[in-house]
PASEBA-1860 file (N, C-alpha, C; in nm, 3 decimals):
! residues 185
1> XXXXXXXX> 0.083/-0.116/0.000/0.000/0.000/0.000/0.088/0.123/0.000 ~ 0.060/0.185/-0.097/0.152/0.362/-0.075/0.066/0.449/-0.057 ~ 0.090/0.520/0.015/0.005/0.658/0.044/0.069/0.768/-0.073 ~ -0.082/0.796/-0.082/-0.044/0.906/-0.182/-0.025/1.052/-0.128 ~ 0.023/1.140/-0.164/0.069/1.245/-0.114/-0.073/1.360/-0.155 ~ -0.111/1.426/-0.082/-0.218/1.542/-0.097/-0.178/1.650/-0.196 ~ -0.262/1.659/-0.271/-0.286/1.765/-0.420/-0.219/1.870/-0.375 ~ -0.239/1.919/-0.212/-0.271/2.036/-0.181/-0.103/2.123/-0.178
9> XXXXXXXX> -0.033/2.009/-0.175/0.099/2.055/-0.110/0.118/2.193/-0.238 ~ 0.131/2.181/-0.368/0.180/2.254/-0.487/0.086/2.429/-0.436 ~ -0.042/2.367/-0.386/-0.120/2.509/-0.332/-0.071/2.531/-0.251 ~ -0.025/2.507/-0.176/0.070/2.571/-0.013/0.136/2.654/-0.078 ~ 0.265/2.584/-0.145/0.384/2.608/-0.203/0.367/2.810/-0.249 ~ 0.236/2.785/-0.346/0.178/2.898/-0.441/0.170/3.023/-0.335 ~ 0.065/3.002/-0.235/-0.005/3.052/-0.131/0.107/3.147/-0.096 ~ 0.236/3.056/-0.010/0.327/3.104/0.054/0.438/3.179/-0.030
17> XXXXXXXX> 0.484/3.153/-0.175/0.538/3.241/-0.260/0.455/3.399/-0.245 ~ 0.341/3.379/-0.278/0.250/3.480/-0.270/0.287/3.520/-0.202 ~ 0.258/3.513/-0.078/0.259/3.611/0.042/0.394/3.663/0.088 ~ 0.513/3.619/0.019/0.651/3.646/-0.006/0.635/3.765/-0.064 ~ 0.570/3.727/-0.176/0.609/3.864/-0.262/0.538/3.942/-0.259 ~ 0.439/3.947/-0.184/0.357/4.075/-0.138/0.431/4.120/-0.014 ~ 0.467/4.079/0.070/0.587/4.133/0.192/0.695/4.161/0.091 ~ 0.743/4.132/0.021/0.820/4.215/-0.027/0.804/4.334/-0.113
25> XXXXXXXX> 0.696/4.341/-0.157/0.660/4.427/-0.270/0.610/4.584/-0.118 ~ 0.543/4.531/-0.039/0.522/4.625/0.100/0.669/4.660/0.117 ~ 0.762/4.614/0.184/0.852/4.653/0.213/0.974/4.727/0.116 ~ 0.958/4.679/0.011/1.020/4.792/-0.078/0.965/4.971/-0.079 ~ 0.812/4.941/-0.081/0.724/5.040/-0.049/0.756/5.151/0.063 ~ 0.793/5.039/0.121/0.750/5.126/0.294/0.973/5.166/0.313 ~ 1.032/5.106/0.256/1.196/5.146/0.284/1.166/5.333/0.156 ~ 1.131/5.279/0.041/1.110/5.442/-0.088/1.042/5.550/0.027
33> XXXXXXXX> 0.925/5.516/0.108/0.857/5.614/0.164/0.924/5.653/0.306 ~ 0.979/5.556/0.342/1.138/5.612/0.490/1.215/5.706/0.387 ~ 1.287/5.675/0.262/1.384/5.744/0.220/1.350/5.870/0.188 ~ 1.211/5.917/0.128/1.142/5.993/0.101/1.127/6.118/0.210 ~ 1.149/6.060/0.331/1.103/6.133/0.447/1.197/6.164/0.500 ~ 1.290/6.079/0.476/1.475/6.118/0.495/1.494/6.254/0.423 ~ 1.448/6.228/0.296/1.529/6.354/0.238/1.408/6.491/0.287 ~ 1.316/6.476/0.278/1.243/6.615/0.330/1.325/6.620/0.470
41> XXXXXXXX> 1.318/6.563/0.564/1.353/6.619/0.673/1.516/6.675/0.658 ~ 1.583/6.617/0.558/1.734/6.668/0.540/1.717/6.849/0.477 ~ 1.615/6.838/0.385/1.568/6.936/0.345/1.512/7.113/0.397 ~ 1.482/7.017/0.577/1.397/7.149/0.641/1.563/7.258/0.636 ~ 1.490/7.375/0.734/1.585/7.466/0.702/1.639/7.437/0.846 ~ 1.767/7.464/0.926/1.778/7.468/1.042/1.716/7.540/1.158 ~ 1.645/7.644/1.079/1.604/7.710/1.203/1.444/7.744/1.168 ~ 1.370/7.620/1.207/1.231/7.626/1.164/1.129/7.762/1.191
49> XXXXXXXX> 1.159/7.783/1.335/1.099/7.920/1.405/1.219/8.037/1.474 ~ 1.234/8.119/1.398/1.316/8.236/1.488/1.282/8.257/1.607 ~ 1.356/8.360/1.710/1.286/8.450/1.794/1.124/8.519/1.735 ~ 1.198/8.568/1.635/1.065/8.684/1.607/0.970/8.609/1.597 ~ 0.966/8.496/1.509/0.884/8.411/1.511/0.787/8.377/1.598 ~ 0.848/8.352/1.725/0.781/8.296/1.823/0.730/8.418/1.919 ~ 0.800/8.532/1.915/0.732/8.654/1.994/0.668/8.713/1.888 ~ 0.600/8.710/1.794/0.514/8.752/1.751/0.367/8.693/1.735
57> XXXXXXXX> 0.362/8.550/1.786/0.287/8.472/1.819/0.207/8.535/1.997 ~ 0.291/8.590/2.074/0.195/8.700/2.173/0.248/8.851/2.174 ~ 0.171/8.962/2.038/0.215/9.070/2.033/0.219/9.185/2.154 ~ 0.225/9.258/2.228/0.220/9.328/2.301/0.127/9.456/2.233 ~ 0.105/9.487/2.116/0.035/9.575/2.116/0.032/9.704/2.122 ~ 0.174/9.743/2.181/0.157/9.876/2.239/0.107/9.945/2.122 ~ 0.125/9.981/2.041/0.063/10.090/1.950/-0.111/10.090/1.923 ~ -0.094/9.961/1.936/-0.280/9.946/1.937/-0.331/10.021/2.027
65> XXXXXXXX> -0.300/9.963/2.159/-0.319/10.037/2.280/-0.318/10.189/2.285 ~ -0.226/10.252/2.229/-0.207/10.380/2.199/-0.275/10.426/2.113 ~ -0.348/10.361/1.987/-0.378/10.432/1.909/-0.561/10.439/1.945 ~ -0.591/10.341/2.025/-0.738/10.302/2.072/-0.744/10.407/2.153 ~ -0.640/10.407/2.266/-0.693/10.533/2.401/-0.637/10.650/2.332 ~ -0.535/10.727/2.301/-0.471/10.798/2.318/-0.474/10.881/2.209 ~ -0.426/10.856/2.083/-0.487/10.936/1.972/-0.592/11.020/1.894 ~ -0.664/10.915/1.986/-0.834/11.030/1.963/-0.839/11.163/1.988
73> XXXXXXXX> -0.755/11.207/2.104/-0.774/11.316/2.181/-0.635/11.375/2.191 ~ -0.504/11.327/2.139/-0.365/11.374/2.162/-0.295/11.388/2.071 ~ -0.217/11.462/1.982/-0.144/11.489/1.929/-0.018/11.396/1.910 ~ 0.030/11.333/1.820/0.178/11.261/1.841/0.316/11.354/1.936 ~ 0.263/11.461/1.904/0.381/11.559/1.964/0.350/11.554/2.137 ~ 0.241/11.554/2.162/0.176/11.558/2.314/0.220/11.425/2.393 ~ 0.185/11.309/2.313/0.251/11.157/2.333/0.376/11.165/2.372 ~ 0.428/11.256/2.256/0.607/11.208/2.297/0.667/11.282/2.436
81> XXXXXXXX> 0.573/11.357/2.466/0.609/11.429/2.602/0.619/11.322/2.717 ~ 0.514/11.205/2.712/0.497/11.111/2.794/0.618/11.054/2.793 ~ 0.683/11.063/2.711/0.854/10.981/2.694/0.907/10.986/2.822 ~ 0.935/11.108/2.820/0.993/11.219/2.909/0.963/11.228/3.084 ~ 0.869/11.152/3.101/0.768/11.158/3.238/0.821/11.061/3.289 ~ 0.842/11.074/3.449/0.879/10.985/3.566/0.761/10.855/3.594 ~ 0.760/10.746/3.555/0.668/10.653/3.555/0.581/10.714/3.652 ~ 0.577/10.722/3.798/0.450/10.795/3.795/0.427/10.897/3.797
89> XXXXXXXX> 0.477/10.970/3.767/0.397/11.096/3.681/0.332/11.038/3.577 ~ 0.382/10.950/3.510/0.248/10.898/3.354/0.113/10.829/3.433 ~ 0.166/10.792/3.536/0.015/10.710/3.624/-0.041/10.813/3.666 ~ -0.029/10.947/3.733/-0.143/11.052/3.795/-0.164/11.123/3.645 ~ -0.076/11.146/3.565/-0.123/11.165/3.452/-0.276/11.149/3.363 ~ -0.253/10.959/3.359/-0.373/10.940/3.318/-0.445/10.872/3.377 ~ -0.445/10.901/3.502/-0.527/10.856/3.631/-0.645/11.059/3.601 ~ -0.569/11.140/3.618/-0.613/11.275/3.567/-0.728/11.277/3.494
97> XXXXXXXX> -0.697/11.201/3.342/-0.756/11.224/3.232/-0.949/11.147/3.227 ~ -0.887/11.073/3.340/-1.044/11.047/3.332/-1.153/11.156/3.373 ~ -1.124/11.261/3.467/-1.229/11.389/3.529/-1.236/11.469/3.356 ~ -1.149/11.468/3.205/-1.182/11.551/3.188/-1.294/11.493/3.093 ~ -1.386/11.604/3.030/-1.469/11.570/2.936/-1.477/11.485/2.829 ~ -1.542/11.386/2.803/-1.528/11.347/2.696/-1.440/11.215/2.700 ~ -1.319/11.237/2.814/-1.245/11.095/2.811/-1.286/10.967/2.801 ~ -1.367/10.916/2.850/-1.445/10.809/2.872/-1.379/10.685/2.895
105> XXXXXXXX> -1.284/10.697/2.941/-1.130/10.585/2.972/-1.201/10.459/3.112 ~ -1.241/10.368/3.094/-1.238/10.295/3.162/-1.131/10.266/3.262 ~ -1.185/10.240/3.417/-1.084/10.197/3.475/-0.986/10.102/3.439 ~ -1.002/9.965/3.382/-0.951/9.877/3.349/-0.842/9.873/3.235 ~ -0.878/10.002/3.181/-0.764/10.083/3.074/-0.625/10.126/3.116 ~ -0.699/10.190/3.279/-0.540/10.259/3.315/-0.416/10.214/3.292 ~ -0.433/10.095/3.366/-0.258/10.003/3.388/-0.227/9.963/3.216 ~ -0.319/9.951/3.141/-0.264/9.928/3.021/-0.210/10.047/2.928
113> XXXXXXXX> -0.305/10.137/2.967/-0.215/10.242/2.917/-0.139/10.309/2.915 ~ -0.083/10.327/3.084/0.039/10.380/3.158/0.107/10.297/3.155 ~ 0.113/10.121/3.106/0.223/10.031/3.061/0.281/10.057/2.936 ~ 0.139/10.102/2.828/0.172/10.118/2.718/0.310/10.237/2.667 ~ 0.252/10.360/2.764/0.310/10.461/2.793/0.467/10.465/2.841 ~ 0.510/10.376/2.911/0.640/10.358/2.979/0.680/10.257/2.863 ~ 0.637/10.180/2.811/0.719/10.081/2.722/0.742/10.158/2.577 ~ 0.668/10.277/2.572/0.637/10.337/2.457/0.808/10.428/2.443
121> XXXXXXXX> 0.919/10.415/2.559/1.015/10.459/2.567/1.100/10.440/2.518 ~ 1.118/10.258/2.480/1.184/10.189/2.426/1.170/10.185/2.260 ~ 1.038/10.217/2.230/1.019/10.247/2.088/1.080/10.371/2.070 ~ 1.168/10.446/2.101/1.195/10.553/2.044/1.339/10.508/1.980 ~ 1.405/10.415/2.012/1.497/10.287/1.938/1.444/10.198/1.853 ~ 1.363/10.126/1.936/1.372/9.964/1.902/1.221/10.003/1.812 ~ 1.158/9.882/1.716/1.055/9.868/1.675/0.977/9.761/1.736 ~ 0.828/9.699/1.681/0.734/9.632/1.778/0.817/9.537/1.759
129> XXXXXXXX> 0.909/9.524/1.663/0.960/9.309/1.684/1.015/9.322/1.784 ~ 1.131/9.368/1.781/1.232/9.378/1.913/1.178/9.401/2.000 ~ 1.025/9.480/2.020/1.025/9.557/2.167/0.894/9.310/2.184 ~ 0.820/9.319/2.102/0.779/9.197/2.118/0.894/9.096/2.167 ~ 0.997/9.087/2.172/1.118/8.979/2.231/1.117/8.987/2.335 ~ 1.076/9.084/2.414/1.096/9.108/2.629/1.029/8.974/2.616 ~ 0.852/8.946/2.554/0.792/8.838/2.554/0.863/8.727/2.624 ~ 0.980/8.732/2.554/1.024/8.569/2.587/1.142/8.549/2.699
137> XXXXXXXX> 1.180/8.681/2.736/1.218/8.706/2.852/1.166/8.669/2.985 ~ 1.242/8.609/3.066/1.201/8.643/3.242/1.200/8.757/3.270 ~ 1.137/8.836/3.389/1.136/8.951/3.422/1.282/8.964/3.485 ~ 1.371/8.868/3.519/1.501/8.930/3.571/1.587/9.012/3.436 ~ 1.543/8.907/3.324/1.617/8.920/3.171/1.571/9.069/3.118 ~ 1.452/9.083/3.143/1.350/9.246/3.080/1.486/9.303/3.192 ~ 1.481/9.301/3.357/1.552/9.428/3.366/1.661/9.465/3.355 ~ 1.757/9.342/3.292/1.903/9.333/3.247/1.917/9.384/3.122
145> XXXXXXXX> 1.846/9.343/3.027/1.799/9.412/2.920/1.742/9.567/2.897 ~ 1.670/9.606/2.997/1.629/9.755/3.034/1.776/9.843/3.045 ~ 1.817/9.783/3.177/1.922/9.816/3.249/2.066/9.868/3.130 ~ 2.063/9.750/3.063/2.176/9.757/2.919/2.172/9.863/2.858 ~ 2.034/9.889/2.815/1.991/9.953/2.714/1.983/10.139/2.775 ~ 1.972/10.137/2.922/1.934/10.249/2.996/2.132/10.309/2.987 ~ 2.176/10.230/2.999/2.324/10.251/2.963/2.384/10.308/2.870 ~ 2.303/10.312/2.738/2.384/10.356/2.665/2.326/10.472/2.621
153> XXXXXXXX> 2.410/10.599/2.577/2.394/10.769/2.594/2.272/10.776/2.473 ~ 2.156/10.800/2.529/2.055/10.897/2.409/1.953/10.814/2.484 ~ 1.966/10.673/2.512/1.823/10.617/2.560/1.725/10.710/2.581 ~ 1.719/10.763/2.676/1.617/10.834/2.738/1.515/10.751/2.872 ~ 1.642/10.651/2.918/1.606/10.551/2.980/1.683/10.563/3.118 ~ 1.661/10.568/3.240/1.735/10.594/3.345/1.750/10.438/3.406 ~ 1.842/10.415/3.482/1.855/10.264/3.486/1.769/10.262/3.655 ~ 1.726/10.358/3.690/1.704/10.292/3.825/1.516/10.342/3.783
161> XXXXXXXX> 1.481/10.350/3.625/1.377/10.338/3.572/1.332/10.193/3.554 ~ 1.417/10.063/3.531/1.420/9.949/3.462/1.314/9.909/3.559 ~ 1.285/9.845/3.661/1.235/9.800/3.674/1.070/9.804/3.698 ~ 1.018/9.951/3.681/0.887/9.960/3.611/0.893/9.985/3.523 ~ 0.951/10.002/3.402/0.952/9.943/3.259/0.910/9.817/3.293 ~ 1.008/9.732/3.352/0.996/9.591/3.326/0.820/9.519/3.361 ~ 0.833/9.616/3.487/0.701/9.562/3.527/0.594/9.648/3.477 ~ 0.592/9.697/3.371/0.533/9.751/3.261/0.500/9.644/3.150
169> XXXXXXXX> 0.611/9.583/3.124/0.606/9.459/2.985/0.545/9.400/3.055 ~ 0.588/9.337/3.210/0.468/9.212/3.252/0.334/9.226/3.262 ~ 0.308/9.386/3.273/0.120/9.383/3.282/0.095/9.387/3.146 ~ 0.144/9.447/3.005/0.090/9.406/2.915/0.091/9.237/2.856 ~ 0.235/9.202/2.930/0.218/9.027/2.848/0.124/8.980/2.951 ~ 0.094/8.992/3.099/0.042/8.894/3.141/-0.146/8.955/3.103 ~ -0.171/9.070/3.088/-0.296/9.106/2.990/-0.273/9.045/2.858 ~ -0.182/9.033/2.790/-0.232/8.938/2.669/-0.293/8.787/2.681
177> XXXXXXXX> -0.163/8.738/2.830/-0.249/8.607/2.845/-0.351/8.601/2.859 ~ -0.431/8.689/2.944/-0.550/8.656/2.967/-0.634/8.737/2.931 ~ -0.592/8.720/2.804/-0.699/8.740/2.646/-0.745/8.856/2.677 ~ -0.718/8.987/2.695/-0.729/9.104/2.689/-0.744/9.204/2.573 ~ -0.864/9.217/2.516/-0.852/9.260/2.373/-0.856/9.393/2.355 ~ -0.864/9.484/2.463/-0.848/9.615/2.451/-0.968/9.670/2.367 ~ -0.978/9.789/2.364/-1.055/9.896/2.299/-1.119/9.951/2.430 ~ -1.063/10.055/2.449/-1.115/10.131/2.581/-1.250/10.234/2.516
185> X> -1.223/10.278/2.341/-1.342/10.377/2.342/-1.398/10.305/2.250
END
């Protein structure tokens, strides 16, 4: 008696070639689409996001701020006097402006605008990008940075000013955090 051997074996055989060459035909696939991704990523640039980049992502505003409260009723030439003013003197200033007619300045305006006002010092150098970089500063860094900058002849910056400047940038950044959209009139 011989046993005969099952039909089926030659279908195995088929089955399992198959499925060879479909794992391989995937894996050729899938090594082109790694290499593919190799070269884009070789491709990016090194420096995906700048500074500016990323401090312009929470603007400070000041000019908004200025141009919402302050312009309606002031002259650019009148503004730049505020340069010039002892931080608080700019706070009884426009702590003032609310008795007169017509102001209509919300309380909740003040500190932003007498921040606006003291940071508005540094723009007489720097522009909104640069003055937007304190952003990413610690407040020790704003008054080292103040401090630097109060140093050198024309500022118009006194160094033992720095640190309400500084704590000037923190009430407008920490009012941006918490979504502060301004428009006082």
């Amino acid at each position: 008696m011989t046993t005969e051997r099952s039909p089926r074996f030659p279908a195995f055989r088929i089955i399992v070639m198959l499925v060879v060459l479909i794992n391989l035909v995937l894996t050729i696939a899938l090594i082109t689409q790694v290499r593919e991704v190799q070269q884009r990523v070789a491709n990016l640039p090194p420096d995906l996001a700048r500074k500016h980049d990323v401090a312009m992502l929470r603007p400070l505003r000041v000019r908004q701020i200025l141009m919402q409260n302050c312009v309606e009723c002031h002259s650019s030439r009148r503004l730049g006097v505020t340069v010039s003013m002892e931080p608080s003197e700019v706070q009884r200033t426009v702590e003032r402006m609310q008795s007169h007619p017509g102001a209509n300045i919300p309380p909740s305006e003040f500190e932003r605008i007498t921040a606006s006002l003291l940071v508005a010092r540094c723009a007489r150098c720097h522009g909104e990008e640069t003055l937007n970089l304190m952003v990413l500063k610690t407040q020790p860094e704003r008054i080292a940075t103040i401090r630097r900058m109060a140093a050198l002849p024309g500022s118009g910056v006194r160094s033992d000013q720095a640190l309400a400047i500084a704590q000037a940038f923190d009430r407008l950044i920490d009012q941006t955090d918490g979504g502060s959209t301004g428009g006082g009139k």
